[in-house]
N, C-alpha and C positions, 0 to 999 in steps of 0.2 A: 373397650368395656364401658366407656361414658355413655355411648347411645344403646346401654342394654341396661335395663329395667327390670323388677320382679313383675310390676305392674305397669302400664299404662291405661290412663283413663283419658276416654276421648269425651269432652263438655265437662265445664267444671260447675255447673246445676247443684243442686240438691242429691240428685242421684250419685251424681261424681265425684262432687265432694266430699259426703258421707262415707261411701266406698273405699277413695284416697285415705280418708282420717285412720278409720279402720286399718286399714291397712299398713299403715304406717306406725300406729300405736303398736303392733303388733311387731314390728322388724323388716318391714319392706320395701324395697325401694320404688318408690312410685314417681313416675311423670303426670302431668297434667297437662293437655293439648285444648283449647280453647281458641275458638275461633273470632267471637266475639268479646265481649267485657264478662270479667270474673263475677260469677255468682249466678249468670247464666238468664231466662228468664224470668225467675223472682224476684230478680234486681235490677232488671230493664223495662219491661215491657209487662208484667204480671205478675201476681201475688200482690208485695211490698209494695211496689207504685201507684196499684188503684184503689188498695187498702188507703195508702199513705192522700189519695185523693179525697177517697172519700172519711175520712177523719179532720181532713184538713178544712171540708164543704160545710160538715157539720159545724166545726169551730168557729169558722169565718163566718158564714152566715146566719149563724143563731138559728139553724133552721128548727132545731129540737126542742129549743126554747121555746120557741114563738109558738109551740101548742100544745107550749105547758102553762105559758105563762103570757102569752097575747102580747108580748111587748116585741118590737122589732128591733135588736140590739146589733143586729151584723153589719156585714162592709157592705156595700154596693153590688152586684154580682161580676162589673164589670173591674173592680177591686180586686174582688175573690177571686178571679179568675186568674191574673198575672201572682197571685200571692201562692194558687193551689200549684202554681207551676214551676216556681221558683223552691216553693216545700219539696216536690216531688222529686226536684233534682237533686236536695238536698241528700234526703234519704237514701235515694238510690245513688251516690257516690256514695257514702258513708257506707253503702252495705257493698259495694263492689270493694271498697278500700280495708273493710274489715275480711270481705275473702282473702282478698291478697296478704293481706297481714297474718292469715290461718295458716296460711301455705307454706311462708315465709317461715315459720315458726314449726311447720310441724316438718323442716324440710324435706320439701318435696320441690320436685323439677317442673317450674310452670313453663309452659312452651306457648306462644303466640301462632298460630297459622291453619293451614286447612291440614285433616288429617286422612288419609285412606290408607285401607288395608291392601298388601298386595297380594298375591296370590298365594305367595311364602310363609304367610305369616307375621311377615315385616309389618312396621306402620312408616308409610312417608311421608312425612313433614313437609309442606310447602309453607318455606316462609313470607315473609312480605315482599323482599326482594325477589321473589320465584324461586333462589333455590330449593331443592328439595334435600331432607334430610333424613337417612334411611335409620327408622330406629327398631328395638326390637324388644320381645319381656314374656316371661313365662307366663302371665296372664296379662288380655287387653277386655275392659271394659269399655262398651258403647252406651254411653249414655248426653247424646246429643237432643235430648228435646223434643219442641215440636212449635209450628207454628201456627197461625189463625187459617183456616181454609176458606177460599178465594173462589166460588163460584164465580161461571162463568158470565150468568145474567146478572151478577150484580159492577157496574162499573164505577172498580175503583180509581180509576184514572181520574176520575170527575173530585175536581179538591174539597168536595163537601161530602165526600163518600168514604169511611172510614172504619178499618178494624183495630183490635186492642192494640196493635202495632203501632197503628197512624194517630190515633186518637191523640195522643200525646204533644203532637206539633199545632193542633188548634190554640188558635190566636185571637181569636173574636170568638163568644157565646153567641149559639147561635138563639134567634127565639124560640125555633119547633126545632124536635126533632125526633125519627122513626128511627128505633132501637129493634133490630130484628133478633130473637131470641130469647126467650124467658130462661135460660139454665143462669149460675150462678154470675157470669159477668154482664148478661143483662139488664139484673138485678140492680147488682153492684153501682152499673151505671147509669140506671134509671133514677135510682137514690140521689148517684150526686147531681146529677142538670138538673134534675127535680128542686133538690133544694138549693143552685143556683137560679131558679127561677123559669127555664126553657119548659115548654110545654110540651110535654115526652109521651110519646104514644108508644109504647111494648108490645109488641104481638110474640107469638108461642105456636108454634104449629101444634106441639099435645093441646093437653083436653088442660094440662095447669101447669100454674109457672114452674120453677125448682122441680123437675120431674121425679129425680132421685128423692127425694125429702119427701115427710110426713105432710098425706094428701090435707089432709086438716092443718095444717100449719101456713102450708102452700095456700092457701085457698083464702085465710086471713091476707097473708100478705097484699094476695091480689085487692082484693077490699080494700087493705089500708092504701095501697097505690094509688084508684079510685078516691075516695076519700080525699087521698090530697093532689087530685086532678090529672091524676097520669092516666091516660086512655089506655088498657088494658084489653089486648085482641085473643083470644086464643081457638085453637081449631085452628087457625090460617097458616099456610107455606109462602114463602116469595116470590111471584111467578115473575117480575119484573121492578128495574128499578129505571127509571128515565125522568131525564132534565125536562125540565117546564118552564124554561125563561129562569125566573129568580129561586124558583123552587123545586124540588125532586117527588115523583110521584114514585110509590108504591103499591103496587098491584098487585093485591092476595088472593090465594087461590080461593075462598069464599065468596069473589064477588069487591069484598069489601080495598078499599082505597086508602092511604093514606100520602097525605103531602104536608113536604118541612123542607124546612132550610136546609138540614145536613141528616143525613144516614148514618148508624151505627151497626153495621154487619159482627152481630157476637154471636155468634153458632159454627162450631165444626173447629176442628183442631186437626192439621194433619204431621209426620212425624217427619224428622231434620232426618233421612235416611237418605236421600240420595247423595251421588258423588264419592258415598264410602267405599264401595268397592267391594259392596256385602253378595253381591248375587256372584261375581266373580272369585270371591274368598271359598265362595259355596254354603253363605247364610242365608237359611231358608227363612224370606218373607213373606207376607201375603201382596195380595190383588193392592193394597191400598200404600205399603209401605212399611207395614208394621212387621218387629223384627219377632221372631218366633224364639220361645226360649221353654226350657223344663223346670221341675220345681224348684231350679238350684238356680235357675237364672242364668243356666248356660246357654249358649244357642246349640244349632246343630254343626257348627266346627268347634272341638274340644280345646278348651285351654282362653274362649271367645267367650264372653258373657256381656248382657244387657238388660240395661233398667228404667226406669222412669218411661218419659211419654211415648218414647220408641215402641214400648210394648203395647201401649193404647192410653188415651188420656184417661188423666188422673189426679191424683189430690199430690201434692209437692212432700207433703209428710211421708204417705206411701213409697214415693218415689226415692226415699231418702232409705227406709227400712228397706228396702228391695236394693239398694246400692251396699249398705253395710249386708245383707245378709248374702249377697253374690262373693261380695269379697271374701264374708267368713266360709263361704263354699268352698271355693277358689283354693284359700291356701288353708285349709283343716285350721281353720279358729274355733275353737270353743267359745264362742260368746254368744253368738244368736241363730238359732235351728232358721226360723221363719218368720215373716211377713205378719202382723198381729191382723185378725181375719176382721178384725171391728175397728175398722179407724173410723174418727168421727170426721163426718164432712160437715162442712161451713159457709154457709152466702151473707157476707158482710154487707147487706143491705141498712135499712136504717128501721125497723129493727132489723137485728140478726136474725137467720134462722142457723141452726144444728141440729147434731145428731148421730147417734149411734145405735147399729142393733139395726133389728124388723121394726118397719114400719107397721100401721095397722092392715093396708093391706097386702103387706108381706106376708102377714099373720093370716088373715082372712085366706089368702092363696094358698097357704101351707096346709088350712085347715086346722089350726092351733087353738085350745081351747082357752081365751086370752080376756083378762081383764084391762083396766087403764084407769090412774088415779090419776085427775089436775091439779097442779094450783095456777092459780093467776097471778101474777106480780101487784095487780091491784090489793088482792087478800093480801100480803103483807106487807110490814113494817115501811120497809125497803123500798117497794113499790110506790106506798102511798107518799114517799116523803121523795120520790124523785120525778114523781107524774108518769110515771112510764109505766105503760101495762104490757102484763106478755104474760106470756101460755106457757109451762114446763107439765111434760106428758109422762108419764110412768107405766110402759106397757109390762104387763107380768105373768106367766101361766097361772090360772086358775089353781092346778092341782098342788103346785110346788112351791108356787107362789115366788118361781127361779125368774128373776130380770129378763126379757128378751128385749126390751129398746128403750131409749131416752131422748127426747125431742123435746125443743124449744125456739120458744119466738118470743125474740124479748131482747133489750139492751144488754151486752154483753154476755149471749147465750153461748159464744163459742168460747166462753171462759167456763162457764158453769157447767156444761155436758161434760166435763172432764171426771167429778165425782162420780158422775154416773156410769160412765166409761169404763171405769175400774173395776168398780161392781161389777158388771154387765162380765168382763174380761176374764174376773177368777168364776165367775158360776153364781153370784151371791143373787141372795132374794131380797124382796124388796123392805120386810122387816128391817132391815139393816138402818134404811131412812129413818125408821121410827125409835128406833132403838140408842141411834147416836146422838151427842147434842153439836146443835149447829149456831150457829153465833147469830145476834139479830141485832140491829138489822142490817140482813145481807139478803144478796138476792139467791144465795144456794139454802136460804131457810127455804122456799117453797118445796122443795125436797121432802121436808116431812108432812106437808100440808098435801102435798101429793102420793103421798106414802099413806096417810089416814085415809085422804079421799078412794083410793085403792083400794086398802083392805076392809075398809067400811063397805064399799059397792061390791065385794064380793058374794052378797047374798041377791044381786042381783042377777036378770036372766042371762043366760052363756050366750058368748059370740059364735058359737058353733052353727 
């Protein structure tokens, strides 16, 4: 009876974890199989460690300073560099050492080794020494992740050629370098070499950066990039990437070139699905790897369920409510029906963007008859006394004057989308800003200045 389980979760991620917690709060007995280090990809290789990069670029370098205040107060870049990396590993022990310490605590059974399903139903265990261990559990969750996808034109053999994986082992700043993908880890990572100093060229094969996010918000960023000398390509695919003696050319589908010392390949995510033993269990996945599941998060073998990136990439929070609410499927928990349909997503750039809800032309496509109030971080208090300007968007129906979305571009905008979030969540309108008192100076007072600028511009003409 020791290797039989109510639960087994395979990856102990965001997805797995959450699930396990759950379930355990609840009277379960759970294992945890984990192949790599605890905490999963948030704590190795994404989320937390490029976050924790780029917070650390900012600090060391003074780069946010320096254009507010003109003064140059940071380290060296070649200082900054051995210090972001020494931070980063900080962090991420501290967050694998507090998983294991959750585990510890909420007992549960953490298991080290490769895990597949057999055709039984079983899960066997291979552990480090090879053997296998045959376990078993009235429910097994898959939530093993996913990793950076490896085109074939791009060669990453070559040691200047790098995805969110490899990034991490660089040892010299390089002076250029071609960052292929404008979605959120592009970003991310154009902010910090930026403000270590490397001269960073972004390309995007859409029409703009952050494609998910507010096309007006997107469209600043790229500007401020610009601005602070980051070459900014969009329209382009990667037709090619080849050595050139000291340096690597890139070769865009418009024609256009770029060459640097080292490559950043960030686009494409594919899922931790093989080796399971899911086609032979008889879980149905697609052409790409991805694991198929119903609204309960089951798959198509009953008693099997899966969450997080397996089902297609995603935001880590998501992945987290989709692991607790498979669990409360799973074993009839009354706690959480579903998946909340408005998470906000987030690109930790320098500024931030966020956001939740329809965009505008989410709206415009829907054909929704939609107004939109601003404020600026410059207009207040808050703003004016930290130098930092940024945009908060207040999208809202004309008729009802019911919240459809909330966007921002600004110094800690993925703090501030949160008020708005809420609203947006129970149905509330946008009155609500105007009505409540908000503290100043803070940067969530633009909220009412954006609430005024709204309901003021409603005698203006319809988006329709």
């Amino acid at each position: 009876m020791s290797n039989h389980y109510d639960l087994i979760v395979i990856g102990s991620g965001p997805a797995g974890e959450s699930a396990a917690q759950i379930a355990t709060y609840f009277g379960q007995r759970v294992a945890i199989i984990e192949r790599n280090l605890p905490g999963g990809t948030p704590t190795t290789r994404g989320g937390a460690p490029t976050k924790t990069l780029r917070e650390a670029a900012m600090a060391l370098t003074g780069f946010y300073q320096q254009e507010v205040y003109g003064v140059d107060l940071g380290a060296p870049p070649t200082v900054a560099l051995d210090k972001l990396a020494e931070r980063t590993r900080q962090v991420c022990q501290s967050l694998q050492a507090a998983t294991t310490r959750r585990i510890a605590l909420w007992g549960m059974t953490y298991l080290q080794g490769m895990a597949r399903l057999s055709p039984e139903g079983k899960v066997l265990l291979t552990e480090a020494d090879g053997s296998v261990v045959e376990l078993s559990a009235r429910v097994i969750l898959i939530a093993t992740g996913s990793r950076p996808l490896r085109p074939a034109n791009v060669p990453f053999d070559d040691p200047a050629v790098f995805d969110v994986d490899g990034i991490y082992s660089l040892t010299t700043l390089p002076k250029s370098m071609c960052i292929v993908g404008g979605g959120p880890v592009g970003v991310e990572f154009a902010t910090i070499f930026n403000s270590l100093g490397t001269k960073v060229t972004l390309t995007q094969l859409g029409d703009r950066l952050t494609p998910t996010m507010d096309g007006e918000l997107s469209r600043m960023m790229a500007q401020i990039f610009e601005e602070r000398g980051v070459r900014v390509i969009l329209g382009a695919g990667t037709e090619a990437v080849t050595r050139c003696g000291d340096y690597l050319q890139v070769n865009l589908s418009n024609g256009a070139t770029c060459e640097a010392e080292a490559v950043f390949f960030a686009t494409g995510r594919r899922p931790n699905t093989e080796g399971l033993g899911l086609v032979e269990s008889g879980i149905k996945v697609d052409e790409r790897g991805y694991i198929g599941v119903d609204r309960n998060f089951q798959t198509s073998v009953p008693g099997i369920y899966a969450a997080g990136d397996v089902l297609g990439p995603g935001l880590s929070s998501v992945a987290m409510e989709q692991g607790r609410v498979a669990a409360c499927q799973a074993f009839d928990i009354d706690f959480l029906e579903t998946v909340d349909p408005i998470p906000i997503s987030a690109v930790y750039g320098m500024p931030e963007i966020a956001g939740a809800g329809l965009t505008e032309e989410q709206c415009r496509e829907q054909g929704l008859d939609y107004a939109v109030g601003r404020a600026t971080f410059a207009s207040i208090p808050r703003g004016a006394i930290s130098g930092h300007d940024g945009l908060l968007k207040l999208i809202f129906r004309r008729d009802d004057r019911r919240l459809l979305g909330i966007h921002c571009l600004g110094e800690i905008a993925s703090e501030i989308i949160g008020a708005g979030q809420m609203v947006l969540h129970y149905g509330g309108v946008i009155d609500i800003f105007s009505a409540i008192t908000l503290p100043t100076p803070t940067y969530s007072y633009a909220y009412k200045n954006a609430a005024f600028d709204g309901l003021r511009g409603l005698n203006a003409p319809s988006n329709e």
